[in-house]
C-alpha positions as CSV (number, residue, x, y, z in Angstrom):
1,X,-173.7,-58.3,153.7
2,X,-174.0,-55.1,151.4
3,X,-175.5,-56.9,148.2
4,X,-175.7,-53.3,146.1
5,X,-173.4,-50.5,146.1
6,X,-173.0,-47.2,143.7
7,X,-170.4,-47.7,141.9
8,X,-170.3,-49.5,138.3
9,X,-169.0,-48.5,134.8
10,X,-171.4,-45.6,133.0
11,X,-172.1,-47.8,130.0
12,X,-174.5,-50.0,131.8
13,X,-177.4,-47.8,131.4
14,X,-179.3,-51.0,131.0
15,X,-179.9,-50.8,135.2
16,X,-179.4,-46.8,136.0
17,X,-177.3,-48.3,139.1
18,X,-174.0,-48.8,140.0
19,X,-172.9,-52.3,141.4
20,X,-169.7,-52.2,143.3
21,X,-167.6,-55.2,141.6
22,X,-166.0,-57.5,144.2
23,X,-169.3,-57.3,146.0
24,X,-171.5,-57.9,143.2
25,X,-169.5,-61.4,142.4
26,X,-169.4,-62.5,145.3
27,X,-173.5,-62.3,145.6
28,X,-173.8,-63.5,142.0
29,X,-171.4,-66.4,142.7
30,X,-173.4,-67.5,146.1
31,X,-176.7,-67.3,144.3
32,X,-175.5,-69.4,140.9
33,X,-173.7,-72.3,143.3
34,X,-177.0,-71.9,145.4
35,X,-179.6,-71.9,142.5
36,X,-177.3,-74.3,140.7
37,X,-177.3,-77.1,144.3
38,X,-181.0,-76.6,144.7
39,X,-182.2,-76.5,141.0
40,X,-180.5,-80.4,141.2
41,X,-182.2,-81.5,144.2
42,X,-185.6,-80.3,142.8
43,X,-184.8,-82.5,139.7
44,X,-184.0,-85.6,141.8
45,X,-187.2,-84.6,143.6
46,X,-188.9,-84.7,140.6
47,X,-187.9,-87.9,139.5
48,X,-188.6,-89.5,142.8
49,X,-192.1,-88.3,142.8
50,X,-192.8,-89.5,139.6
51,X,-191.3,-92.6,140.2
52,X,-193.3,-92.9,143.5
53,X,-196.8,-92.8,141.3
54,X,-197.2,-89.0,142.7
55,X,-198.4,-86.0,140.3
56,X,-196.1,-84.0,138.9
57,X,-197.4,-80.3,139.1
58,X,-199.4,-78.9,136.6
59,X,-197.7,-76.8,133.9
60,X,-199.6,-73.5,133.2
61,X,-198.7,-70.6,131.1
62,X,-198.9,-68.4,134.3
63,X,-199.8,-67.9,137.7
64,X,-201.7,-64.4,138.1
65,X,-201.6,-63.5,142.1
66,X,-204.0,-61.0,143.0
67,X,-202.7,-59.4,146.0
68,X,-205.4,-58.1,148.4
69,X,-205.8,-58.2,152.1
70,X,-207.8,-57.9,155.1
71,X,-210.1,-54.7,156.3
72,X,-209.1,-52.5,158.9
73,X,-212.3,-51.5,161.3
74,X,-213.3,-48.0,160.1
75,X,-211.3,-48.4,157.0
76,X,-213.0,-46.4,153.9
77,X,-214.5,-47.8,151.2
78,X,-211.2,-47.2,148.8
79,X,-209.4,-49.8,151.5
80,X,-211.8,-51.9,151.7
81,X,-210.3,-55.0,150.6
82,X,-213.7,-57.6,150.2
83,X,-215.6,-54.7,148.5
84,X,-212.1,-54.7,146.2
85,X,-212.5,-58.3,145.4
86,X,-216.9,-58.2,144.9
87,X,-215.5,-55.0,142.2
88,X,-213.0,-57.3,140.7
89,X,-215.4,-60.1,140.1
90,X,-218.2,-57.7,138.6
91,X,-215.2,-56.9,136.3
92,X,-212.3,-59.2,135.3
93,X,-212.0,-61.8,137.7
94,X,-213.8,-64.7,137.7
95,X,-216.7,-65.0,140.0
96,X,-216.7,-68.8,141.3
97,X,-214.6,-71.7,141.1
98,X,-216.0,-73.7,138.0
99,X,-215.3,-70.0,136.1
100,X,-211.9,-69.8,137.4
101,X,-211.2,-73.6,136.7
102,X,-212.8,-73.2,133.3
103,X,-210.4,-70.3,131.9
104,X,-207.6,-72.3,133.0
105,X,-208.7,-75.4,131.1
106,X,-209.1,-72.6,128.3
107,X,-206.6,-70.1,128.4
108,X,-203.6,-72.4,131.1
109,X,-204.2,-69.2,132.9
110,X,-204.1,-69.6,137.0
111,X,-206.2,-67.0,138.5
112,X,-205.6,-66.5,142.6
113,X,-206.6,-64.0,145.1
114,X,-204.0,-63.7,147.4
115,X,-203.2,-63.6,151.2
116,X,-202.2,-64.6,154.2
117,X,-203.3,-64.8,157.7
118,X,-205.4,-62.4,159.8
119,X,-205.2,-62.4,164.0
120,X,-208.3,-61.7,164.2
121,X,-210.9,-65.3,164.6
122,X,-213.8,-63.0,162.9
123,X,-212.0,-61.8,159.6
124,X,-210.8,-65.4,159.3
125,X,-214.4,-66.7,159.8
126,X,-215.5,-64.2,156.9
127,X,-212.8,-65.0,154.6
128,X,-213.3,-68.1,155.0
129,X,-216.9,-67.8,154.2
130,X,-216.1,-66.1,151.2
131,X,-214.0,-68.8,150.2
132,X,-216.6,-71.0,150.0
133,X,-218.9,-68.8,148.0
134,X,-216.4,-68.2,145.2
135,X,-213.5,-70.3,145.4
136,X,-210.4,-68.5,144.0
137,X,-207.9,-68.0,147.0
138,X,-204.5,-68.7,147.8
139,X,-203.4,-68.4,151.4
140,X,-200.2,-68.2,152.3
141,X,-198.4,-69.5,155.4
142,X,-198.3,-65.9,156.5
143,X,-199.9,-62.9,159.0
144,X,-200.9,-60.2,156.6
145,X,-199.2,-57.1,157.4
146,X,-198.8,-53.7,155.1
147,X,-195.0,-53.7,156.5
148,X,-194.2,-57.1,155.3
149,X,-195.1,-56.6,151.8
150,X,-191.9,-58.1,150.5
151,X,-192.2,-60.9,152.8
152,X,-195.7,-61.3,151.3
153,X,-194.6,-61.4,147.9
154,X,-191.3,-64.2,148.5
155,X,-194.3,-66.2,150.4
156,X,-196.1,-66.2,147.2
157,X,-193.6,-66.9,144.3
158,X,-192.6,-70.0,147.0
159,X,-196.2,-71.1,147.1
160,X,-197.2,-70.7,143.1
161,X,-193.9,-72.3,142.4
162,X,-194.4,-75.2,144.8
163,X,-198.2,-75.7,143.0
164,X,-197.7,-75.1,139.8
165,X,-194.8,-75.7,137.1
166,X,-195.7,-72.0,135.5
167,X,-194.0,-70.1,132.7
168,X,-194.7,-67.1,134.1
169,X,-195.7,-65.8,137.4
170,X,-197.8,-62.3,137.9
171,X,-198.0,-60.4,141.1
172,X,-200.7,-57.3,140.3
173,X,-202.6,-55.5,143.2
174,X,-206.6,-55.9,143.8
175,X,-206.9,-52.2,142.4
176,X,-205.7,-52.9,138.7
177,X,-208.0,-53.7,135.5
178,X,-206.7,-56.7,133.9
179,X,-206.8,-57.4,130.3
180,X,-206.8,-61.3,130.3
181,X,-206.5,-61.6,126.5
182,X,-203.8,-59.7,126.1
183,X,-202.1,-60.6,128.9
184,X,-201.9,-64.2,127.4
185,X,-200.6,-62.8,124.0
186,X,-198.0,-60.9,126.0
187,X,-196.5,-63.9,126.8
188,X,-195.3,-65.0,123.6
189,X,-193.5,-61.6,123.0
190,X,-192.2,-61.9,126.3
191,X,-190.7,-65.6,125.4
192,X,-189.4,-64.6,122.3
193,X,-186.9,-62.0,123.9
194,X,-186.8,-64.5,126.9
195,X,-188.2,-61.7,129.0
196,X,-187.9,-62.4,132.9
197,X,-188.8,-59.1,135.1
198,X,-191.5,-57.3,132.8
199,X,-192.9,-54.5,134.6
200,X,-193.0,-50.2,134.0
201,X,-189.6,-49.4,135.1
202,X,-189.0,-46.6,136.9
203,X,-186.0,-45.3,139.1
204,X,-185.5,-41.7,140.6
205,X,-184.0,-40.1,144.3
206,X,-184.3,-42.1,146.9
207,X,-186.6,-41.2,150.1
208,X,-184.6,-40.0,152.7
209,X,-187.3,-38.3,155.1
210,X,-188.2,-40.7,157.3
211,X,-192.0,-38.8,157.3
212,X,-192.5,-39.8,154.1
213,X,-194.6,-43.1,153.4
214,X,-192.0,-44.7,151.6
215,X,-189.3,-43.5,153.7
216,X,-186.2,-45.7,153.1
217,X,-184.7,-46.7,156.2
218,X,-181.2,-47.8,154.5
219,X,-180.9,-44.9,152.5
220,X,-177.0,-44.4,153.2
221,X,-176.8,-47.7,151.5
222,X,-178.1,-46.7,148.2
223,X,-177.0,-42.8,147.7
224,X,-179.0,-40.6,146.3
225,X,-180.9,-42.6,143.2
226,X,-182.9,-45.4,143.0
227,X,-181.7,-48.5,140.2
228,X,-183.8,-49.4,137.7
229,X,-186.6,-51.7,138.5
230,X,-190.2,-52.1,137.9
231,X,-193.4,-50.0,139.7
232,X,-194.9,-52.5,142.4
233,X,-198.5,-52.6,141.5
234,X,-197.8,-54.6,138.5
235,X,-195.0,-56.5,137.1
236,X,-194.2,-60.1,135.6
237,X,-191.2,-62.8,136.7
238,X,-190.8,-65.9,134.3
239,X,-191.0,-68.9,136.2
240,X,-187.3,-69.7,136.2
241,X,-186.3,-66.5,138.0
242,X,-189.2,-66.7,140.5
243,X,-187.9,-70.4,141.3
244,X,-184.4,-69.1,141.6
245,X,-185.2,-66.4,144.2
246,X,-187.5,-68.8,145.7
247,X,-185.0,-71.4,146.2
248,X,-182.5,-68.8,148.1
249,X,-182.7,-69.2,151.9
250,X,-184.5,-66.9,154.4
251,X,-182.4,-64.3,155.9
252,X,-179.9,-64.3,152.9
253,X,-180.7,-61.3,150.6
254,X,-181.8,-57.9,152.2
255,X,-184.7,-56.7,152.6
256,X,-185.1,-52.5,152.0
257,X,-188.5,-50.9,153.1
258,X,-190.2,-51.2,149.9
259,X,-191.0,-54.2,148.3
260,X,-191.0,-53.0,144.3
261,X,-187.1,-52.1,145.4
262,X,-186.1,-55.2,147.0
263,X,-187.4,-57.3,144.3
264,X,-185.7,-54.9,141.8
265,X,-182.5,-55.6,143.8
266,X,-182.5,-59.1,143.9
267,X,-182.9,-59.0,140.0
268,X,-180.0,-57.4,139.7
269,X,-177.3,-60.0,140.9
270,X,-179.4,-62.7,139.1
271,X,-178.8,-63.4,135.4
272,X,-181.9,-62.0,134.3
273,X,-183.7,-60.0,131.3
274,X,-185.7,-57.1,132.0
275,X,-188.2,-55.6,129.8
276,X,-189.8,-52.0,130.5
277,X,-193.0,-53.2,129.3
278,X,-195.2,-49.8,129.6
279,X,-198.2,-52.0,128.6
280,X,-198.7,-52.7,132.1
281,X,-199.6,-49.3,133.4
282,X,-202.0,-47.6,130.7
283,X,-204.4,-45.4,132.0
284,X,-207.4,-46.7,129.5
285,X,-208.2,-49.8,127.4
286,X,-206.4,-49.3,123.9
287,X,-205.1,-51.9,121.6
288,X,-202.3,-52.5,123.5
289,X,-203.0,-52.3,127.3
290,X,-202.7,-55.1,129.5
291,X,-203.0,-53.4,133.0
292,X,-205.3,-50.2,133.6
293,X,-205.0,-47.9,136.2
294,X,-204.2,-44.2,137.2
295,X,-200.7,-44.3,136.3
296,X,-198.7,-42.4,138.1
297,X,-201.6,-40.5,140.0
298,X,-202.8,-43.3,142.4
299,X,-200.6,-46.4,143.0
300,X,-203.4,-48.4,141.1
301,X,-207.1,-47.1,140.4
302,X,-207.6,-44.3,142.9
303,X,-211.3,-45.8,143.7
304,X,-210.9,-49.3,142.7
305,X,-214.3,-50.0,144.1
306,X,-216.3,-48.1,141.5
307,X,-214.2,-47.9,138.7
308,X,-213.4,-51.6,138.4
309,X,-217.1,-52.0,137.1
310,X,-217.0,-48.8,135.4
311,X,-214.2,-49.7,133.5
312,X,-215.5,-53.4,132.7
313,X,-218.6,-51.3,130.8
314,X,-216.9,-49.4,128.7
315,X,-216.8,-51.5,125.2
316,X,-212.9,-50.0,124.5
317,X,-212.0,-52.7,127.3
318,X,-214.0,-55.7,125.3
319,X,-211.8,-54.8,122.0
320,X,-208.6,-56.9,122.2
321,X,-205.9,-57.7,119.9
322,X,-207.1,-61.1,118.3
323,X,-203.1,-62.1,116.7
324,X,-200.3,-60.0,117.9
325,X,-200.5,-56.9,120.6
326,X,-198.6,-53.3,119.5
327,X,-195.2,-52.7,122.0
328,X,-195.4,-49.5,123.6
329,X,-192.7,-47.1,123.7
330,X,-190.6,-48.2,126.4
331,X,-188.3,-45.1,128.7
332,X,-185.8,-47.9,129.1
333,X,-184.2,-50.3,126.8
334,X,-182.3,-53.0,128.4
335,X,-180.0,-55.3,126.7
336,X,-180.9,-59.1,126.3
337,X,-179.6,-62.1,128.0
């Protein structure tokens, strides 16, 4: 089933993509009737649960998934994934379980690493033993794998959604410098224009050599130009669309080699608000930044390892906003739902 096609009217700048029409209902038809069946049966779920004595999940402002992974023997030290997460918790993150569980008390801010499965019965052991140092981990019923990504990522709006009743739902990589305050007073700009796919937008030509690392291998498919959607180190999904694509069954929508695209596609045929929040990809802490990395140099911090720590001592990153946070410019503007 071809869910996206080039070929729309040129007033809908809001996506930079063409959607052939027949097609495009069709999808958007399956998905409402399937969103619409299963959004009813979690309800009567709901209700039975309660009912049964059962706790209903806990309702957070958002669910922030770290994505990080396992270490490849002879990897170097910018791919190593547990020095990653030691930098992260010298920095941002949280560095054992009664400090994660006490920001969410404070802040109804879920902090997770996470990731899935390794073959391999040593890295297991280690992770595991790290688990139990720090606490902070969700695993997902996954085998980690840099070629599943997207599979990775639907794994992980399935899980937060099934744990938590969240708002919002955050997928940022291990090599980003978060900005919890602001992230939080993000949120309320974000509900005010019902935001639901916040993110830096980008599109632009489509790889078509298949030596290139993000060769894509359905090219013919999508012509000569990316659509519109959000760079994958950092973006945002409110809780409703992130239940929705959740909810749709394995197999259905199509996966394309990159996972920032596929997601992007799958936004498109749902009813959904995007925002091009450039917020999310500064390159230093200002009064506005949420996310810091080297934007566009280095899909995240190009040595996450040392500047993580680096960053997290420079006092610029301990000034925040205290009421509202300053928009940024944006290179798209979209039109609201």
């Amino acid at each position: 089933m071809d869910l996206f096609h080039d070929t729309t009217d040129e007033g809908e700048a809001s996506f930079r993509v063409h959607i052939h029409c027949n097609t495009c209902s069709v999808v958007l038809l399956f998905i409402t009737a399937w969103s619409t069946r299963k959004s009813s049966h979690d309800a009567l779920g709901r209700k039975v649960l309660k009912a049964s004595g059962q706790p209903a999940k806990p309702k957070v402002l958002c669910v922030v998934g770290v994505q990080t992974g396992f270490t490849r023997q002879g990897a170097s030290l910018q791919y190593n994934y547990q020095q990653r997460r030691t930098a992260l918790r010298q920095s941002w993150f949280p560095a054992d379980q009664e400090s994660l569980d006490q920001l969410q008390r404070e802040t109804s801010l879920v902090l997770r690493f996470v990731i899935g499965h390794s073959k391999l019965y040593s890295a297991e052991q280690d992770l595991s033993a790290e688990a139990r140092r720090h606490g902070g981990f969700l695993r997902l019923p996954i085998q980690e794998d840099y070629g599943s990504l997207t599979t990775k990522t639907l794994s992980f709006l399935r899980t937060a959604v099934a744990a938590w009743d969240a708002e919002y739902i955050v997928k940022v990589d291990d090599d980003v410098y978060l900005r919890i305050p602001h992230l939080r007073l993000a949120t309320d700009q974000w509900r005010a224009m019902h935001g639901d796919y916040i993110g830096c937008m980008k599109n632009g030509p489509v790889y078509t050599d298949h030596k290139n690392r993000w060769y894509e291998h359905q090219w013919p498919l999508l012509g000569d130009k990316y659509f519109t959607h959000a760079w994958g180190t950092f973006y945002v999904l409110s809780g409703r669309i992130a239940a929705q694509i959740g909810s749709i069954p394995d197999g259905t929508l199509r996966l394309f080699s990159n996972e920032d695209v596929t997601i992007g596609s799958w936004l498109l045929a749902l009813n959904s608000t995007h925002f091009d929040d450039r917020r999310l990809c500064e390159t230093s802490c200002t009064g506005a930044s949420i996310g810091v990395y080297d934007f566009p140099k280095c899909a995240g911090l190009c040595n996450p390892v040392q500047s993580l720590p680096d960053l997290h001592a420079e006092p610029a990153c301990h000034k925040y906003a205290e009421k509202s946070l300053d928009l940024l410019p944006g290179f798209f503007d979209f039109p609201g739902r």
